[in-house]
C-alpha positions in Angstrom: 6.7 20.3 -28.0 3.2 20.4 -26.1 3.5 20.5 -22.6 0.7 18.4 -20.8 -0.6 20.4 -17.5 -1.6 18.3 -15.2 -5.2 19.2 -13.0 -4.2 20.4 -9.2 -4.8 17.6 -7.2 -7.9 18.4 -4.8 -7.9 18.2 -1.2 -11.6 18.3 -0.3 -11.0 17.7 3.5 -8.2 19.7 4.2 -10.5 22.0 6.4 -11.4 19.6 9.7 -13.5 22.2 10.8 -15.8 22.1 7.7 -15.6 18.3 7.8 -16.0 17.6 11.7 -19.0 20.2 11.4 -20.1 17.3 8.5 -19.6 14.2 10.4 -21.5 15.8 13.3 -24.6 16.4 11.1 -25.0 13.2 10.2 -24.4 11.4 13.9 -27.0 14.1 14.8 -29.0 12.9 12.0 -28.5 9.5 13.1 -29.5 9.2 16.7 -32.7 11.6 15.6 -33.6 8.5 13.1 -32.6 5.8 15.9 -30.2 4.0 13.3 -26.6 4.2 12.9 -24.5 3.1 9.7 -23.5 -0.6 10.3 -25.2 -0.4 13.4 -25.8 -3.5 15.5 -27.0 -2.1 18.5 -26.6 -4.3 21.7 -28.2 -7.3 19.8 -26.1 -10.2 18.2 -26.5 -9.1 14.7 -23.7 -9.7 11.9 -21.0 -7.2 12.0 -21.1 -5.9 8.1 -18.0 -5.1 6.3 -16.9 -4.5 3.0 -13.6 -4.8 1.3 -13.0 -3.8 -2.5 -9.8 -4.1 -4.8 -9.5 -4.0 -8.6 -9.2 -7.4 -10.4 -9.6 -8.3 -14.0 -7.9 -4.9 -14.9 -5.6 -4.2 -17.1 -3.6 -2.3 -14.6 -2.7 -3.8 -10.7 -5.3 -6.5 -9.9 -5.4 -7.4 -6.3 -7.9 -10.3 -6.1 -6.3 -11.4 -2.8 -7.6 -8.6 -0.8 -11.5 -9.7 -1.2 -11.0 -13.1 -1.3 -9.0 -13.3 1.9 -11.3 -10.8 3.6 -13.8 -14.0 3.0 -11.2 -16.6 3.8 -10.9 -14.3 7.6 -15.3 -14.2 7.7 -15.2 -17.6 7.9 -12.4 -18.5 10.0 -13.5 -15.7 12.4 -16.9 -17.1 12.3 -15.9 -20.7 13.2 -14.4 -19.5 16.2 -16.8 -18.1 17.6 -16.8 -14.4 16.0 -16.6 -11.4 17.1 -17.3 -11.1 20.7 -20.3 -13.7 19.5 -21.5 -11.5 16.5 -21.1 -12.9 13.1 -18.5 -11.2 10.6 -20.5 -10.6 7.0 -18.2 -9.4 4.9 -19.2 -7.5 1.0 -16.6 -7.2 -1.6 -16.6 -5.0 -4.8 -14.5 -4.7 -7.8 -13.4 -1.2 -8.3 -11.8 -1.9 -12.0 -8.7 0.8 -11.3 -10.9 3.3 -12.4 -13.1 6.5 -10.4 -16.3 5.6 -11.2 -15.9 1.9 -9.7 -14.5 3.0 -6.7 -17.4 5.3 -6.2 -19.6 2.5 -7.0 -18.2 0.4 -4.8 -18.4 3.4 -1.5 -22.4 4.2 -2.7 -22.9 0.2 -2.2 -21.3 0.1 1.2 -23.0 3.0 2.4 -26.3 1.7 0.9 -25.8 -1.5 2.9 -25.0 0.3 6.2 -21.7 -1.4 6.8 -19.8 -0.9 10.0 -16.8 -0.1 8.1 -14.0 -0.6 5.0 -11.7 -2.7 5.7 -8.6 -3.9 3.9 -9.0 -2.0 0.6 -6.9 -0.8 -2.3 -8.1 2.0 -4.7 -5.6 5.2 -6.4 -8.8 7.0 -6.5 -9.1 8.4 -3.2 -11.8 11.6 -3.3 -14.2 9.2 -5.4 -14.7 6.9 -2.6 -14.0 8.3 0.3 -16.6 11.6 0.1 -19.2 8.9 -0.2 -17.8 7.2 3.4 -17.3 10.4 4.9 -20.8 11.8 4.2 -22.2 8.4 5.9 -19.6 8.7 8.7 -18.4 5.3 7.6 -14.8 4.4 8.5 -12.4 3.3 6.0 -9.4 0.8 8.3 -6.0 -0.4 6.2 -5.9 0.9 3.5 -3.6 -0.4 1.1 -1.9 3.4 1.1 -2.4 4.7 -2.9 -4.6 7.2 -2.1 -3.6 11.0 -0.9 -6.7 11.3 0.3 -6.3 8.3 2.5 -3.4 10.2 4.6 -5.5 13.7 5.1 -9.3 12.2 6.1 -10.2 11.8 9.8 -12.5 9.3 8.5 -9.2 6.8 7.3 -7.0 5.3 9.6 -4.3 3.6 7.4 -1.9 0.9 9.2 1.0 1.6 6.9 2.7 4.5 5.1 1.4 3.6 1.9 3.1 4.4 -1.4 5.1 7.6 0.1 6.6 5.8 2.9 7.7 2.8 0.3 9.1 5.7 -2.0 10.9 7.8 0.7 12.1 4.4 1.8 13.6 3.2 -1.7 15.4 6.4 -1.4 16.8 5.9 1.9 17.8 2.2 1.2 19.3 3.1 -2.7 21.1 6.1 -0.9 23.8 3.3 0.8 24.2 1.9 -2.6 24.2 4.2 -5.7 25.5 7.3 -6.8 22.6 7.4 -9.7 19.3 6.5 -9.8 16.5 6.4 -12.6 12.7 6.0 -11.1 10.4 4.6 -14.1 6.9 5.4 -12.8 3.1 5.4 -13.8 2.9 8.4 -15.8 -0.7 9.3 -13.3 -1.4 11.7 -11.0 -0.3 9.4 -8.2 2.3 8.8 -10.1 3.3 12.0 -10.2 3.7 12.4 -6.3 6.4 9.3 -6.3 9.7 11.4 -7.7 9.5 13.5 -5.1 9.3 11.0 -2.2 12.4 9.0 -3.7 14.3 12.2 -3.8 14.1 13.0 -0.1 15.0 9.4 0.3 18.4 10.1 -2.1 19.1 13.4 -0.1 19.6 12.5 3.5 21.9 10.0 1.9 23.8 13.2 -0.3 22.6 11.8 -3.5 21.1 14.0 -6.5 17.9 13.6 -7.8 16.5 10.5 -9.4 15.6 10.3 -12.8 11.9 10.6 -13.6 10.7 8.3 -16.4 7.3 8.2 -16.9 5.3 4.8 -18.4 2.0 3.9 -19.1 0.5 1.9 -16.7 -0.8 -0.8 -19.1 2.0 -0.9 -21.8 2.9 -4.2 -23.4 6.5 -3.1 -24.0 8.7 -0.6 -21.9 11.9 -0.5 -24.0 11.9 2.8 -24.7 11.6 3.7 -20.9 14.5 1.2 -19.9 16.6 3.1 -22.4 16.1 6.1 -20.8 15.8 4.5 -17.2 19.6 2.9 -17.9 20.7 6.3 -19.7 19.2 8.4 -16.3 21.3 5.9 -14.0 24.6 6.5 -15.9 25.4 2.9 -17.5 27.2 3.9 -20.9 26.5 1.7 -23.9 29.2 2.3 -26.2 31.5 1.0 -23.8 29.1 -2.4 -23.1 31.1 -5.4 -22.2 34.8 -4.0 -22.0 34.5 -3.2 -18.5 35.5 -7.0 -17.1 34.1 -8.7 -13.9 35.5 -6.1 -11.5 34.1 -2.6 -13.6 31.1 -4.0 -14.0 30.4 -4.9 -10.1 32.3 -1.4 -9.9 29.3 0.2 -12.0 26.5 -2.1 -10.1 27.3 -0.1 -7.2 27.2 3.5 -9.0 24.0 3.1 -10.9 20.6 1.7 -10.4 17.0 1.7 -11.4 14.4 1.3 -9.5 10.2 0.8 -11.0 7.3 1.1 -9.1 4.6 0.9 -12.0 2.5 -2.5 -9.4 1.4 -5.2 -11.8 3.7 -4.2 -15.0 6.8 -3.9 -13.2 7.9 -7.7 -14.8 6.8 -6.3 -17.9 8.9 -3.2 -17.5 11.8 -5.7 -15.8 11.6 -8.0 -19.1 12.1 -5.1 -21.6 15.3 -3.8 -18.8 16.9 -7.4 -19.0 17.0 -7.4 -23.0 17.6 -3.8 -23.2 20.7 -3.9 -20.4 22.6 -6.5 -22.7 24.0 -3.2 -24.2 24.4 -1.2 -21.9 27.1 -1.3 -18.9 25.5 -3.2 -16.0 23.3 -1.5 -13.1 21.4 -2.8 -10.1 17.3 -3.0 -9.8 15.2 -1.8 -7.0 11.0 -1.8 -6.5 8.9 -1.6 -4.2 6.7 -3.6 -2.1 3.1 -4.1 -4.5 5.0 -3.8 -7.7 7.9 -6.7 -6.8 6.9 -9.4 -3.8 8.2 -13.1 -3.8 5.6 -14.2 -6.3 6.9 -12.0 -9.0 10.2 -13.2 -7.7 9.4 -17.5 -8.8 7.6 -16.1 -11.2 10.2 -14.6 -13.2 12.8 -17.3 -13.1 14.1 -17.1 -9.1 17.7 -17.0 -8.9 18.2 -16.8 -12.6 15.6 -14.5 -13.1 15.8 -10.6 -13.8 14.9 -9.7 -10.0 18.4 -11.6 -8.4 20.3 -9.0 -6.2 17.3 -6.3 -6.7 16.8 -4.0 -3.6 12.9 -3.8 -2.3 11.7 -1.6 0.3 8.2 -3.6 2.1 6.0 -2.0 4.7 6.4 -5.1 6.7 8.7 -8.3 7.4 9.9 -10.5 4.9 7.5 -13.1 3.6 9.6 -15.9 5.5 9.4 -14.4 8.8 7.5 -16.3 11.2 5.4 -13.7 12.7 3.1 -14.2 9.6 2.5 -17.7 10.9 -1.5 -17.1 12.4 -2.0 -15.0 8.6 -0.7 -18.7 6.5 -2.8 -20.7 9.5 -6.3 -18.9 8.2 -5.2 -19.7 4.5 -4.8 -22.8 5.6 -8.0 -23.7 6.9 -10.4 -21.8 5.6 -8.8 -20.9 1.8 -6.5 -23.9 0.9 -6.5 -24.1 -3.0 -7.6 -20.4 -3.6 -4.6 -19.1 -5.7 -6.2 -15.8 -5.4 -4.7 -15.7 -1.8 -0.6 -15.5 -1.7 0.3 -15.1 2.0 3.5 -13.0 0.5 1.5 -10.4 -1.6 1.2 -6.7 0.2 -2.5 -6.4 -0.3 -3.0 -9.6 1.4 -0.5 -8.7 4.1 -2.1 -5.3 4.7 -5.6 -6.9 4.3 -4.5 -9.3 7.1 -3.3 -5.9 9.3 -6.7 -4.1 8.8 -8.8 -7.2 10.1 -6.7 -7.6 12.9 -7.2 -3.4 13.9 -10.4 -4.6 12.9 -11.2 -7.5 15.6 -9.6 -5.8 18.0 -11.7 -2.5 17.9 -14.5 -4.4 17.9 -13.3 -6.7 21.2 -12.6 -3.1 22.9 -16.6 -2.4 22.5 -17.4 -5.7 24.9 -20.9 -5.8 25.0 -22.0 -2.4 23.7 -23.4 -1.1 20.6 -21.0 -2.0 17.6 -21.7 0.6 14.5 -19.6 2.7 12.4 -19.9 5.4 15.0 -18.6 3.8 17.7 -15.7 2.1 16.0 -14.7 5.3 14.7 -15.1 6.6 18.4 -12.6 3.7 20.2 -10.2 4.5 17.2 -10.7 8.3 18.0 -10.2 7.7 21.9 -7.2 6.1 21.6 -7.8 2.3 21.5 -4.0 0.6 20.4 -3.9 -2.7 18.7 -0.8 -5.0 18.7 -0.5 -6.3 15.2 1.9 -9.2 16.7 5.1 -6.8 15.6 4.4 -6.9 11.8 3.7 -3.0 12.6 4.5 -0.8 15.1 1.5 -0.2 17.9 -1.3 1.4 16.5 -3.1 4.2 17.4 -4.8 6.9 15.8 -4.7 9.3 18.3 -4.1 13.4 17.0 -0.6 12.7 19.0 0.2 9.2 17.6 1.0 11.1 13.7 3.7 12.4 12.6 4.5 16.0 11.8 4.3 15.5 8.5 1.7 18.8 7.0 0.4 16.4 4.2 -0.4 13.6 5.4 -1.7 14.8 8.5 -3.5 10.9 9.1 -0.2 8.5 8.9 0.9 7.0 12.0 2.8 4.0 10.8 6.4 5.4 9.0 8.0 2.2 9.4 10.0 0.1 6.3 12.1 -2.5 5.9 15.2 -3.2 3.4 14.7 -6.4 1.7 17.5 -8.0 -1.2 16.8 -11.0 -3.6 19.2 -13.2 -2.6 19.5 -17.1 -4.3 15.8 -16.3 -5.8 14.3 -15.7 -2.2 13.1 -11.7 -0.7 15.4 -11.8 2.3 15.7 -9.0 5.0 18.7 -6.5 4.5 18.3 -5.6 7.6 17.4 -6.6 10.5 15.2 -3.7 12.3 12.7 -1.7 10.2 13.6 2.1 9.4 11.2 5.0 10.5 10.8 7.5 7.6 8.8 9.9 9.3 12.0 12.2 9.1 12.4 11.9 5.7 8.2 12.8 5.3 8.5 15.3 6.9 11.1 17.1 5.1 9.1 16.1 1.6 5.9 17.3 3.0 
């Protein structure tokens, strides 16, 4: 059999001497030219923006992000703006793929924008070495991205992918004895076993099993074979167990998928597959399972009923996401791009919020992408209405966890389908930063 070596992954900012030495060549560079990226001086110009997701892929499309970025211009700007500056926002399409996310970067930095807010790409070093080289700030990111967790140029507002994963562990510890994790077969896939696996182990579970899947398969039967063979469900014995061994075995074995947009593919080839095989409980993630996927699938008599998901943030239901379905309201009513419940929207909703109130810090002075980067530098904390912890972005606001060096925000929640609705499981969110910091 061929074994398939995988490149390192690169970590072209690892050094902060190398890149603070960068970032103060081009401020120098800057001030010597009298013009700042995004710059808009002490004048009433439009604060420039740009936010970017993949859409029309056939991968994880996130149309939401853009289009409520748009939806937040334009309620932002009928209430007066931003400290009386108009919000322009830019979107881009980075089609899932390096070159369009670098595409995407080049055209923000071309158009001097303040900063990035709100985004989702996996391909981390293609855009943000563009940003960084323009000392553009890239705010909420939707977490995919290594990269995004190690460059003092990215101050993310949750704990991305790894937090979700180390999270899945934690919450799947309480519950099963096995676990398989069916995930893309990428190189940010490839980061994802380990994460769960710290997760299973400060619950004294083994190690997951790690099925890999294509991100853009039609048909996952194969992998739920091996997903429900990993988890321990025996098919020979399939349907002799009666009510109580197979609750019994519900308990003892689960799967869990985080593969975004085809996890209800992958979930539709598990629910014929498990028919012979002893039963098991699901699990995803927040991004691959949200309530959308949830009414999508059939609600309560769907394949996602009793499935354990681990979210960034509160439920979908909970009421502190009131303002976010106020500004869908009014200013997006009709656009099915925009689901109030989705994560990208959620985060997108998180990063203009750090956004506005960076901006409001500045008062009357010069808003650019230096001196945003600055107030988040110094220390400025913005109150996300509890959706989030406080955040800050301070060098003593991260936690010790060696690889990502730039997350601030370890905070999960335990969510359960329960009667076709994503309920909490728990009441207070979990920190993970424990759990990081062991994996790191």
């Amino acid at each position: 059999m061929t074994v398939r070596r995988r490149p390192q992954l690169s970590r072209p900012l690892k050094t902060a001497t190398l890149v603070a030495m960068a970032l103060a060549a081009v401020a120098s560079s800057a001030v010597g030219c009298g013009a700042l990226p995004g710059s808009a001086g002490g004048s009433r110009e439009p604060v420039v923006v740009m936010t970017w997701a993949p859409d029309k892929t056939r991968a994880t499309n996130v149309p939401g992000m853009p289009a409520l970025a748009r939806a937040y211009a334009r309620w932002t700007n009928a209430h007066g703006g931003l400290n009386g500056r108009k919000l322009k926002v830019l979107t881009c399409n980075d089609h899932n793929d390096s070159v369009g996310a670098a595409k995407c970067a080049r055209r923000a930095v071309k158009a001097k924008v303040t900063a990035v807010v709100g985004s989702y790409s996996q391909h981390g070093q293609a855009f943000l070495s563009p940003l960084e080289a323009a000392g553009i700030p890239y705010i909420g990111g939707y977490g995919l991205a290594e990269e995004e967790f190690v460059s003092p140029l990215s101050y993310p507002v949750n704990g991305g992918l790894v937090a979700l994963l180390a999270g899945n562990g934690r919450q799947l510890a309480r519950e099963c004895a096995r676990v398989s994790l069916v995930r893309p077969d990428t190189l940010a896939g490839d980061l994802l076993p380990a994460l769960l696996n710290s997760g299973l182990a400060q619950g004294k579970r083994r190690p997951a099993a790690d099925i890999l899947a294509a991100e853009d398969s039609g048909d996952y039967t194969l992998q739920a074979e091996r997903a429900l063979a990993g988890a321990g469900a025996d098919r020979s014995v399939a349907g002799t167990l009666g009510k109580a061994g197979a609750a019994e075995q519900a308990r003892e074995g689960c799967v869990t998928a985080a593969l975004g947009d085809r996890t209800d593919s992958f979930f539709d080839s598990f629910r014929r597959t498990q028919e012979d095989y002893q039963k098991v409980r699901i699990s995803s993630v927040l991004g691959s399972v949200d309530q959308t996927s949830v009414d999508r699938t059939g609600g309560a008599s769907g394949p996602y009923e009793g499935a354990y998901v681990t979210s960034w943030y509160p439920a979908a239901d909970d009421a502190r996401w009131g303002k976010l379905r106020q500004v869908v309201r009014e200013q997006a009513f009709g656009d099915h791009r925009i689901d109030p419940s989705n994560a990208g929207v959620q985060t997108t909703w998180i990063a203009y919020t750090v956004f506005r109130q960076v901006v409001e810090s500045l008062g009357d002075g010069e808003v650019s992408a230096r001196s945003v980067s600055r107030a988040l530098n110094d220390g400025v904390r913005v109150d996300t209405g509890g959706l989030t912890p406080t955040l800050s972005w301070r060098f003593e606001d991260t936690i010790a966890a060696r690889e990502y060096p730039r997350l601030v925000n370890a905070n999960v929640t335990f969510q359960v389908v329960r009667d076709g609705r994503l309920v909490a499981a728990r009441e207070s969110a979990v920190d993970v930063s424990r759990t990081l910091e062991q994996a790191s």
